[in-house]
N, C-alpha and C positions, 0 to 999 in steps of 0.2 A: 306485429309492430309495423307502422308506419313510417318508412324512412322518409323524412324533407328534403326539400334542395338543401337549404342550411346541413343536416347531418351528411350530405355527400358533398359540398363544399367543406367543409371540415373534415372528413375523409379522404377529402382530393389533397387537401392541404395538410396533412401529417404524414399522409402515406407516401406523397411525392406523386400520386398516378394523376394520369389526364382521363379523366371520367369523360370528357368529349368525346374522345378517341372510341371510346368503348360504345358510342350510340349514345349515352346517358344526354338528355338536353337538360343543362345547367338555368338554363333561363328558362323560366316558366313562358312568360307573353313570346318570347320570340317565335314569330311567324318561318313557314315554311314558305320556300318559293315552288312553284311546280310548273314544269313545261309539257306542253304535247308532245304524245308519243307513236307512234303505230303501233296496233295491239298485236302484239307476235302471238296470240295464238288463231286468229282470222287473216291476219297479215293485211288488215286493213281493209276488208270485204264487211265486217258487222257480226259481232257475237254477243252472247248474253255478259262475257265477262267486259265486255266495251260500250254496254248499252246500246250495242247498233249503229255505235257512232262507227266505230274502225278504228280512232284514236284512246289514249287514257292518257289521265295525267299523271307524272310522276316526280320525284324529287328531284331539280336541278343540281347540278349534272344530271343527265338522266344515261344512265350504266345499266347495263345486262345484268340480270341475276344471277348472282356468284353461285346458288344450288344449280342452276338447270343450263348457266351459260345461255339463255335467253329462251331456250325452248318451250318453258312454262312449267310452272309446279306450283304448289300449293303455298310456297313461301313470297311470291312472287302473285300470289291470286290469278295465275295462269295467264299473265299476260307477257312474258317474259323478260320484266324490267325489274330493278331491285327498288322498293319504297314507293308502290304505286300510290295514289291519292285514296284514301279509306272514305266508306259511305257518308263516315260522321265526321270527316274534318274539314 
């Protein structure tokens, strides 16, 4: 089963919770903003996970990754920021 924005806006709204809070994005079009970063796992020298740029972009704010505290792990696509930019967005 497929849940809609509708079925978790009406979810949000009987049950009282803030599905924002939770990561859930309520609005379908709403755009991300993303800023440059240095790639904490080259430290800004150029790696496969940075494209060889040294930079990534990430979710503004741009915050440390809460699994690794910024070291790098797999949640974090090893660059050690939380909500890097994805291939396909």
């Amino acid at each position: 089963m497929t849940r809609t924005t509708n079925d978790l806006l009406r979810q949000e709204a009987r049950c009282g919770i803030r599905l924002r809070s939770r990561g859930v994005n309520t609005i379908p079009h709403e755009k991300k903003s993303y800023e440059p970063a240095t790639c904490g796992h080259c430290g800004g020298e150029g790696c496969i996970y940075c494209n060889k740029t040294g930079t990534v972009l990430v979710t503004a704010p741009k915050r440390a990754c809460r699994h690794c505290e910024g070291v790098g792990c797999i949640y974090c696509g090893f660059t050690g920021w939380a909500e890097p930019k994805g291939k396909y967005d």
